[in-house]
C-alpha angles and dihedrals in degrees: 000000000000109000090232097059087038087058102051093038090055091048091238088120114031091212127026094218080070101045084046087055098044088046098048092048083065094250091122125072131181115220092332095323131101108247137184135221088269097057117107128222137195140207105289098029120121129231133201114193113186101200120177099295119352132053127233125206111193142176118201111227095176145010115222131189095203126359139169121247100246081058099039092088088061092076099071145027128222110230094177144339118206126185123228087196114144105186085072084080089066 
């Protein structure tokens, strides 16, 4: 499956213009290596998104299609979520 649909489909990314954007702007890697929207993943891989101001470390369990909100968060595993917040040095 495309990251960019993967994203949106597990609800990690609400719409998948947006997954396709932070993607292609390299702040997204697959298993250690910088990876477009088009790229695709499979269950096992892991994925690190660097969003504004916090870091996810994730590992995909399962790749769906379709899937309902209360079972999208099957799909994947957080391994860690670190903030890159600086105001935490005041």
């Amino acid at each position: 499956m495309r990251l960019d649909k993967f994203l949106k489909v597990s609800r990690i990314i609400k719409r998948r213009s947006v997954a396709k954007e932070i993607a292609d702007k390299g702040r997204i890697q697959i298993n250690d290596k910088v990876s477009k929207s088009s790229s695709e993943v499979r269950a096992g891989d892991t994925l690190v998104i660097a969003f504004g101001n916090k870091t996810l470390t994730l590992r995909i369990d399962a790749i769906k299609e379709t899937t309902k909100k209360d079972d999208a968060e099957e799909m994947y595993t957080i391994l860690s979520e670190t903030s890159n917040n600086s105001s935490d040095a005041e």
